[in-house]
ZAVORO-53665 format. One line per 5 residues: number of its first residue (from 1); their letters; for each residue z, x, y of C-alpha. Coordinates in nm, 2 decimals. Each point is the difference from the previous one (the first is absolute). Layout:
N
NUM	a	Z:X:Y ~ ...
END
This chain:
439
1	xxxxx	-3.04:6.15:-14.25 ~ -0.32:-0.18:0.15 ~ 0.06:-0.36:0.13 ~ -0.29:-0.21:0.16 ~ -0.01:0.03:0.34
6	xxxxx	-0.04:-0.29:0.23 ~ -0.25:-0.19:0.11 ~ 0.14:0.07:0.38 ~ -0.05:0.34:-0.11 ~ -0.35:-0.02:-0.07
11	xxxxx	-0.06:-0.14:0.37 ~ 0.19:0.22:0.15 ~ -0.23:0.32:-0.18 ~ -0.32:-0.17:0.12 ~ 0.13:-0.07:0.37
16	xxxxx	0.12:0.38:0.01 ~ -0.31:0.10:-0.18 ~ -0.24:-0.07:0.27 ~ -0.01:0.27:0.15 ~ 0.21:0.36:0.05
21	xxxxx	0.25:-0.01:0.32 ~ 0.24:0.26:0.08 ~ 0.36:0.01:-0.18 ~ 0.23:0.01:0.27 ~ 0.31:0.07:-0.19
26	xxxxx	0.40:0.10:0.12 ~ 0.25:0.25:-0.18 ~ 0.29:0.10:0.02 ~ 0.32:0.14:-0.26 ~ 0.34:-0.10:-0.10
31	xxxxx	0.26:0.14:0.04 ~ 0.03:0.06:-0.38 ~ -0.33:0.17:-0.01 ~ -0.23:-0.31:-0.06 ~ -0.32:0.01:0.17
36	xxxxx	-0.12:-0.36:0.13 ~ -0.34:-0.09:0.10 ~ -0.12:-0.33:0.12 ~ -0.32:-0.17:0.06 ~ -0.02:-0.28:0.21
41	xxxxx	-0.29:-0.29:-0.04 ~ 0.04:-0.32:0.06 ~ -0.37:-0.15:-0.15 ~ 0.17:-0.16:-0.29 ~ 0.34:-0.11:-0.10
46	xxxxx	0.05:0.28:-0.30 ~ 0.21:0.30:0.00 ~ -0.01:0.33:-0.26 ~ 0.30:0.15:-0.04 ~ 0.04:0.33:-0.24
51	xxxxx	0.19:0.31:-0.05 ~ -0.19:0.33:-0.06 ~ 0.25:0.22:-0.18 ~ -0.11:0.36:-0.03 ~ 0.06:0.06:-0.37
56	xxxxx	-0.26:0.03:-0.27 ~ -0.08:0.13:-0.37 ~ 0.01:0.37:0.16 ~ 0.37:-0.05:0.12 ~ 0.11:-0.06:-0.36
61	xxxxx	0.17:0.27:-0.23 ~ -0.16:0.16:-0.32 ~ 0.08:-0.22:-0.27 ~ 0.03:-0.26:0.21 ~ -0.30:-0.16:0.09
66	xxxxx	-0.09:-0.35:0.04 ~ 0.31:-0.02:0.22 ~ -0.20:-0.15:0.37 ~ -0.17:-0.23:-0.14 ~ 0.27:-0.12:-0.22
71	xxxxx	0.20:-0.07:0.28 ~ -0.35:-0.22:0.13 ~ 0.12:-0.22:-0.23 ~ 0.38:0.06:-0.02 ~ 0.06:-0.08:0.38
76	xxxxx	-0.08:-0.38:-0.05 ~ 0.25:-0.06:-0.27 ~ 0.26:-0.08:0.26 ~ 0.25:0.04:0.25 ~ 0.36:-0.03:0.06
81	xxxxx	-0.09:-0.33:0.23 ~ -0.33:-0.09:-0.21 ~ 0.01:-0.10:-0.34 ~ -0.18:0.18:-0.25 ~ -0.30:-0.13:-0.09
86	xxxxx	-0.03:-0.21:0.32 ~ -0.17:0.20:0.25 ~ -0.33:-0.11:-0.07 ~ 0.14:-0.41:-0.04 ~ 0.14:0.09:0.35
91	xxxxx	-0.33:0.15:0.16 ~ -0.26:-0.29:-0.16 ~ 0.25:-0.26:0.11 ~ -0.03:0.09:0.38 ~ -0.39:0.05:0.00
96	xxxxx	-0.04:0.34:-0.08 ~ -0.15:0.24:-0.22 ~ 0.09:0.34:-0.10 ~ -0.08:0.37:-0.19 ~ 0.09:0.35:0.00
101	xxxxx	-0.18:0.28:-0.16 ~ 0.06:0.41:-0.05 ~ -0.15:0.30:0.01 ~ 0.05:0.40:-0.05 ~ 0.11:-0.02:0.38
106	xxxxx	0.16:-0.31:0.10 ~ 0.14:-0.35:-0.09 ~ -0.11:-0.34:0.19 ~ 0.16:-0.32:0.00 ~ -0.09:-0.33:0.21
111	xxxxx	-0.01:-0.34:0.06 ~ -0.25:-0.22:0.15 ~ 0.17:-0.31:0.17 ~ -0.08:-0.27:0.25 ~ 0.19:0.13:0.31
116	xxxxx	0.22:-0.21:0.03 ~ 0.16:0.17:-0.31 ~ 0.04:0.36:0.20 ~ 0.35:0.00:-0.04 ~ 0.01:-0.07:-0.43
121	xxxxx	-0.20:0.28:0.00 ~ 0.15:0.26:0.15 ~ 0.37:-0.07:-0.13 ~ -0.19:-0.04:-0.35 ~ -0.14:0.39:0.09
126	xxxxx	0.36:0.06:0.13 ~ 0.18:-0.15:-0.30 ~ -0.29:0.19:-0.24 ~ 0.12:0.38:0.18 ~ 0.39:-0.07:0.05
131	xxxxx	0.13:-0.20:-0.26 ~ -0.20:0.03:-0.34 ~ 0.12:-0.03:-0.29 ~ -0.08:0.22:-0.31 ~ 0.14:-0.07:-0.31
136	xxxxx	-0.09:0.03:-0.39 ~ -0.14:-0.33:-0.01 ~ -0.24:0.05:0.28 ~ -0.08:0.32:-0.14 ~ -0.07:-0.07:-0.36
141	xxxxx	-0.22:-0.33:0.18 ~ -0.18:0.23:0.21 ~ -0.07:0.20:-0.30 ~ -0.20:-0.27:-0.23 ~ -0.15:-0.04:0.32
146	xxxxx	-0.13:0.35:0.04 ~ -0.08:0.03:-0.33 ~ -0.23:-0.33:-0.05 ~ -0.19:0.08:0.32 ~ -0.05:0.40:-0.12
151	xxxxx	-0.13:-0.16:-0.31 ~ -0.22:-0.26:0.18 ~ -0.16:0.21:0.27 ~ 0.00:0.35:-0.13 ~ 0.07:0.07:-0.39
156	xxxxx	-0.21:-0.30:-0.10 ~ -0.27:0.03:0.29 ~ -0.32:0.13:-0.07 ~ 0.01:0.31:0.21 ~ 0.34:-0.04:0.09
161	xxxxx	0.11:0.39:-0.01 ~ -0.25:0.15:0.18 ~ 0.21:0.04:0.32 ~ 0.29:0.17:-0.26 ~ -0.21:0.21:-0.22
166	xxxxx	-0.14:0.11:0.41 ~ 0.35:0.05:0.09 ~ 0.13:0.23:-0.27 ~ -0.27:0.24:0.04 ~ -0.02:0.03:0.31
171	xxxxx	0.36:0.06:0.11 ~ 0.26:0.22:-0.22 ~ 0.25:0.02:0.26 ~ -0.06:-0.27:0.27 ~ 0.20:-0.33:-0.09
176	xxxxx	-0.38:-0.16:0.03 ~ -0.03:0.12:-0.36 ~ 0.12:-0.36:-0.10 ~ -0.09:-0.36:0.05 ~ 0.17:-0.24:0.21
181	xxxxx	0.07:-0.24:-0.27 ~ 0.16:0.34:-0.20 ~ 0.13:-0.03:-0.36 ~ 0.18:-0.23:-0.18 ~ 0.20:0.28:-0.15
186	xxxxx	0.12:0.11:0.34 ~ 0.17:-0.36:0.06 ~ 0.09:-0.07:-0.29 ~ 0.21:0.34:0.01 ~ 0.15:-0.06:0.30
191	xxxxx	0.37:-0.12:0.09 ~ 0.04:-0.27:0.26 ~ 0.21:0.28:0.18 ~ -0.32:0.14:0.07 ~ -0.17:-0.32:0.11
196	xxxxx	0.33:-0.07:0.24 ~ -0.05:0.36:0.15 ~ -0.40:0.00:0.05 ~ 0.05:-0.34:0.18 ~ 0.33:0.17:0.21
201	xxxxx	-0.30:0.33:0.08 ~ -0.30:-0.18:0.09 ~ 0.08:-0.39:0.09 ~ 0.16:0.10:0.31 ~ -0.13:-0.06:0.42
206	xxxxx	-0.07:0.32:0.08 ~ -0.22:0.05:-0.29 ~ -0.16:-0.38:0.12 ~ -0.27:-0.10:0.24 ~ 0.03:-0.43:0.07
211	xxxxx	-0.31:-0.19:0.14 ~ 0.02:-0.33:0.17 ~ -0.36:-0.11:0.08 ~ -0.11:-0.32:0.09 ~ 0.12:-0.34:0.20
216	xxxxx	0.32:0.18:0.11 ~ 0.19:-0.04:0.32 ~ 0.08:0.40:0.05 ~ 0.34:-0.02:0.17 ~ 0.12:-0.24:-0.29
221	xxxxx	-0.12:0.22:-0.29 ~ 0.16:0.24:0.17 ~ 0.34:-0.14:-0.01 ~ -0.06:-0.17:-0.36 ~ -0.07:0.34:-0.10
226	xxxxx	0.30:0.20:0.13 ~ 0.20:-0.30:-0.10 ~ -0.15:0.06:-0.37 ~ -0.02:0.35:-0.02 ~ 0.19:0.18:0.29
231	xxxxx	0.31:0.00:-0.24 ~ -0.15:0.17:-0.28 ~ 0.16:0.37:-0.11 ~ -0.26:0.24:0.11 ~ -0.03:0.25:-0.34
236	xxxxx	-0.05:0.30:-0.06 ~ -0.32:0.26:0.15 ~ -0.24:-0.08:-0.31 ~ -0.11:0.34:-0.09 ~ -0.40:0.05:0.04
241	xxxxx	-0.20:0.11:-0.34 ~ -0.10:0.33:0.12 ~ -0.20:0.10:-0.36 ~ -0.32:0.24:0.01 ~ -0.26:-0.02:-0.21
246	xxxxx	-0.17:0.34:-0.11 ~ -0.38:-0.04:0.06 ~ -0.23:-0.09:-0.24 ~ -0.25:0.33:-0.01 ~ -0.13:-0.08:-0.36
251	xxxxx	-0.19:-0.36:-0.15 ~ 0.27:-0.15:-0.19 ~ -0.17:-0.14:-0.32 ~ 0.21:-0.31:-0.17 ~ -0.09:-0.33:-0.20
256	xxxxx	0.23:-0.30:-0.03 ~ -0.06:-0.22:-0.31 ~ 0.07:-0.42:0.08 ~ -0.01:-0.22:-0.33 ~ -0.12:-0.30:0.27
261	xxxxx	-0.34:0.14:0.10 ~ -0.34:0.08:-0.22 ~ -0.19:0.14:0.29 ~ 0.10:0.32:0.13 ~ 0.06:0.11:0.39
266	xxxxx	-0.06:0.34:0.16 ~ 0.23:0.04:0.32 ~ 0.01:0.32:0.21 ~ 0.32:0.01:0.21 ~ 0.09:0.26:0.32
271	xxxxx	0.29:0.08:0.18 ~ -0.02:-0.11:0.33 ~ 0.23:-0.01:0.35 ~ 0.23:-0.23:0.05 ~ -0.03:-0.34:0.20
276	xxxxx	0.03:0.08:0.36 ~ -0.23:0.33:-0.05 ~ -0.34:-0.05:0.20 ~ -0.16:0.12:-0.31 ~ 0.11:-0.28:-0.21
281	xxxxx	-0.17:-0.25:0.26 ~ -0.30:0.16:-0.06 ~ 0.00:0.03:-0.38 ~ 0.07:-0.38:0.02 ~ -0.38:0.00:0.18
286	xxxxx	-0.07:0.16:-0.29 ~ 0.07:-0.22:-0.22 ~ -0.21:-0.27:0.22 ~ -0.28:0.22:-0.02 ~ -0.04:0.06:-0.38
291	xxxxx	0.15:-0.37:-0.18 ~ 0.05:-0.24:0.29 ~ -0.25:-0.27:-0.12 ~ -0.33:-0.01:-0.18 ~ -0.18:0.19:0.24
296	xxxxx	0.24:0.34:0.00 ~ -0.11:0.32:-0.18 ~ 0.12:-0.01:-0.32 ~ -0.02:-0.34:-0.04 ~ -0.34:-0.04:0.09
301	xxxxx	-0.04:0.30:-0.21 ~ 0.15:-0.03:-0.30 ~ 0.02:-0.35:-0.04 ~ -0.33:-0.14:0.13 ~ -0.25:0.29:0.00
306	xxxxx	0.06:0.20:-0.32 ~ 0.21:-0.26:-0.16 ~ 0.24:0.25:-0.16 ~ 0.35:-0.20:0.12 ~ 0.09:-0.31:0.02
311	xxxxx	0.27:0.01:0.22 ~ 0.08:0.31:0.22 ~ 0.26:0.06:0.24 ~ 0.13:0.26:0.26 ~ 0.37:-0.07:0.19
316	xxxxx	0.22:0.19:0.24 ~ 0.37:-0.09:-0.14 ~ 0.14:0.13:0.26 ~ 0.37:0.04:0.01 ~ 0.31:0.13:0.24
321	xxxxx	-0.03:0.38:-0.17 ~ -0.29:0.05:-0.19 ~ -0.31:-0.23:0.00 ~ -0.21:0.04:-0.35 ~ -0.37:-0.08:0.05
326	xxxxx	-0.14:-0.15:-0.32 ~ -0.36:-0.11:-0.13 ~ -0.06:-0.16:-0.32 ~ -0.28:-0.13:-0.19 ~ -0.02:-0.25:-0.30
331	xxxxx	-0.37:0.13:-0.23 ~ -0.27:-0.21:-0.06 ~ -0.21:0.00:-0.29 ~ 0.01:0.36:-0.17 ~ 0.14:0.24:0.34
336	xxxxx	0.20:0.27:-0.12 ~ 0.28:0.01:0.24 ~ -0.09:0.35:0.05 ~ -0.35:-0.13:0.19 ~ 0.23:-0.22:0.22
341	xxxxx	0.16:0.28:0.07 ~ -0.30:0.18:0.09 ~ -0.14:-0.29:0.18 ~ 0.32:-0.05:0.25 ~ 0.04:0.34:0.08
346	xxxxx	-0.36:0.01:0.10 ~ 0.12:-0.27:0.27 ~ 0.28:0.15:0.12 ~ -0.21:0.38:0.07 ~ -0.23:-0.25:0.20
351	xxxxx	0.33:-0.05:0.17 ~ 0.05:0.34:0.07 ~ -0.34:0.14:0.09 ~ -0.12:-0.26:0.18 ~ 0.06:-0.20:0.27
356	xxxxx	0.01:-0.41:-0.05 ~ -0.27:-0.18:0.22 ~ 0.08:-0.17:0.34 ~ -0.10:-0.33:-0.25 ~ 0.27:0.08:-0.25
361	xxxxx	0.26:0.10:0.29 ~ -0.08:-0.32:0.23 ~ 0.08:-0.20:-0.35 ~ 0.32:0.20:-0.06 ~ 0.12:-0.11:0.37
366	xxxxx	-0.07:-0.39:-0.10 ~ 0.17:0.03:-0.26 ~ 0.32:0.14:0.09 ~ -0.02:-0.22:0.35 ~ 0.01:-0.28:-0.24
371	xxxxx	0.31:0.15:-0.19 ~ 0.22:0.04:0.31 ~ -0.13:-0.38:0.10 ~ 0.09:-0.14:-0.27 ~ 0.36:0.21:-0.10
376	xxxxx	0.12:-0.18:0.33 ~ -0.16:-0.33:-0.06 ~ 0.30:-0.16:-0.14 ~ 0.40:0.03:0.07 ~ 0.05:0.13:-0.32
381	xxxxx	-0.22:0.26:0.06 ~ 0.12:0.11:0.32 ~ 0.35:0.04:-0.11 ~ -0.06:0.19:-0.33 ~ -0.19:0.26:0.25
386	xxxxx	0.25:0.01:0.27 ~ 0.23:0.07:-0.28 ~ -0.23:0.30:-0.16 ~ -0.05:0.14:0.35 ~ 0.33:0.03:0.11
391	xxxxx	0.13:0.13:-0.36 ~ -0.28:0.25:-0.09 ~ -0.14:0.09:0.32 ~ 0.26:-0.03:0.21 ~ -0.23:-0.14:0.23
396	xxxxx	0.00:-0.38:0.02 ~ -0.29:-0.06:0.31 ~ -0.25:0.16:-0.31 ~ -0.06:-0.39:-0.09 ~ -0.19:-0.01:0.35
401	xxxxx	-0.12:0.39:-0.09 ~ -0.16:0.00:-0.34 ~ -0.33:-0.08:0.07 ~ -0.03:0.21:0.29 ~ 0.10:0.25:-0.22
406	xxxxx	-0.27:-0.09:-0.25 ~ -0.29:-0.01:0.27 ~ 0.06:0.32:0.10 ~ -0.04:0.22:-0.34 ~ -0.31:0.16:0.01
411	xxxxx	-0.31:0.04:-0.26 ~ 0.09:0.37:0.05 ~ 0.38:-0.07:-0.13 ~ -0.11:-0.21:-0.30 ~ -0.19:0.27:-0.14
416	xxxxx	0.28:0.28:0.08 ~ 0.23:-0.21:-0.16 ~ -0.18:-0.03:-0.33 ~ -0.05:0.35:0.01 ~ 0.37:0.05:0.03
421	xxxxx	0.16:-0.23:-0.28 ~ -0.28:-0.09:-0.27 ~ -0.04:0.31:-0.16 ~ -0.06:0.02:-0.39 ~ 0.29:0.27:0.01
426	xxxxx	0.23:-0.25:0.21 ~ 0.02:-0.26:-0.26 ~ 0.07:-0.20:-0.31 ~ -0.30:-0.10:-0.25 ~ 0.14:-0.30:-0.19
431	xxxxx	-0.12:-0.11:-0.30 ~ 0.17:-0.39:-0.09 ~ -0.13:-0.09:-0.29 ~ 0.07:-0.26:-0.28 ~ 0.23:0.07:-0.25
436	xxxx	-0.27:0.00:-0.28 ~ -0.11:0.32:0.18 ~ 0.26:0.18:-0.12 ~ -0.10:0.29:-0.26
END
């Protein structure tokens, strides 16, 4: 679902990109429970509209996985006023662009239009939440879909199960223990009952946070969108996932064996806090410090100096329950992925026993001032945030917030932090290796 975006667009990103202003946003809710948030700015003649629904891989049943990001794709088939197959005939013909994508925590559609299209958009959204329709030819299209882009980006992909041989060792009872894209066995297996009833659960306004941003005039959105959406049958409270995960007090030990790779990867991977946890802000420093560019620990390490990796990573996923911190290295030469091992954790207790230099720290601060720059650098970006605010921190001024957040973390905190979740006995040792590897 990626069209080209337009070359408006691309003006717009560098005119916004100058420099970082303050997001001076309004909100308000429905009636019906859906939460509105609009962002006025009048530099260009584009507006973003999209719908944050809060509904992910975590939300879906056992045995049914794959179900969110199905619906990614099943919630452009059609509506009872658009004709399947036309939505994206309908968006391209008026200028615009659109996407959507999904996670363990959360759905995202939206459109990119010149402003004067505003009002398409949001009775597209409106038409997209009220009036789908799911049927078994939509579903068994949806399905091919699925299946070719599983078999594209993940079954075929060099690499392309590391995140799921992560997941299914590190949760046994958290819905995190599968991949947003799921199995093919789940869907095939299920009844379009099922797919009728998830939409009826989830697909609803109070389980929905809509972002207008751009050329708008605010009292007119505001009637477009009570016109559009003011009608809609609030649903039912959508039930939180309230699953805990027992600690990990022992090195989990596991390999994964991929018949698309010859050169083995060693990833170490700890349960973390989730999102909106102070701590998970600073293991994302973390991260900066030991693989952001050529010049952090491990690559400079392992990769330049002792020339025992070509490639090595460290990276905070952090997510709305449970972050997982994971590093990984790809050998060079003759390593035994039991010296990366060695070699890594030699960083990290650098971590823990010593404090990083006022160097290092004044880098970190660049870095991440550069991050919140640029996140707000375009209209697409500031929506998408003001959407994840509001829906996982219940907060949505944190888009004027982060970095101040950021700046203040201490060298002191990044070393307590390390201390506290990268632990040998707090993790998984993964071995994914070829399939030739196999004894």
């Amino acid at each position: 679902m990626k069209n080209t975006i337009l070359s408006l667009l691309a003006v717009c990103s560098f005119v916004l990109g100058i420099q970082a202003q303050q997001v001076e946003f309004e909100e308000y809710d429905l009636d019906n429970g859906l939460h509105v948030i609009l962002h006025q700015d009048n530099t260009v003649p584009v507006v973003v509209t999209s719908v944050m629904y809060h509904v992910g891989a975590k939300n879906e049943a056992p045995g049914r996985s794959g179900f969110a990001h199905f619906f990614e794709h099943l919630l452009f088939e059609g509506t009872e006023n658009i004709e399947r197959g036309k939505w994206f005939e309908i968006v391209s013909s008026h200028g615009g662009s659109n996407n959507a994508n999904t996670t363990d925590d959360r759905t995202y559609y939206y459109e990119i239009f010149p402003s004067n299209n505003v009002e398409l958009a949001l009775w597209m959204e409106s038409e997209r939440m009220l009036h789908p329709i799911i049927n078994q030819i939509g579903v068994d299209t949806q399905n091919e879909v699925v299946k070719e882009e599983k078999r594209l980006r993940v079954d075929n992909q060099p690499y392309g199960n590391v995140l799921k041989a992560v997941k299914e060792n590190m949760f046994k009872v958290h819905p995190y223990q599968w991949t947003t894209i799921g199995s093919m066995e789940d869907l095939d297996a299920a009844t379009l009952e099922e797919f009728r009833a998830f939409n009826d659960k989830f697909y609803v306004p109070n389980n929905a946070t809509l972002v207008v941003a751009g050329d708008i005039d605010k009292s007119n959105v505001k009637k477009l969108i009570n016109d559009y959406f003011g009608s809609i049958p609030k649903g039912a409270p959508v039930p939180e996932i309230d699953i805990e995960e027992p600690p990990i007090t022992k090195q989990i030990n596991a390999k994964y064996y991929d018949p698309n790779i010859q050169i083995p990867m060693l990833i170490h991977a700890y349960r973390t806090p989730g999102m909106t946890e102070r701590d998970a802000y600073v293991l994302d420093m973390i991260s900066s410090i030991l693989s952001d560019g050529k010049s952090s620990r491990l690559y400079k390490k392992l990769v330049d100096d002792q020339k025992q990796a070509f490639q090595v990573g460290a990276i905070n996923f952090s997510q709305e329950d449970y972050g997982t911190y994971i590093t990984l290295a790809l050998p060079l030469n003759d390593t035994s992925l039991e010296t990366l091992t060695e070699e890594i954790d030699e960083e990290i207790v650098r971590l823990q026993t010593e404090l990083i230099s006022e160097r290092e720290y004044e880098k970190l601060q660049n870095i991440y001032e550069n991050r919140f720059v640029n996140a707000n650098s375009t209209l697409a970006g500031i929506a998408n945030s003001l959407a994840d605010y509001h829906v996982f921190y219940g907060d949505t001024s944190l888009i004027n917030k982060t970095n101040d957040i950021y700046r203040s973390i201490t060298r002191e905190e990044i070393q307590e932090v390390a201390q506290r979740y990268l632990q040998p006995n707090q993790r998984l040792r993964l071995e994914y290796l070829p399939e030739s590897a196999k004894q």
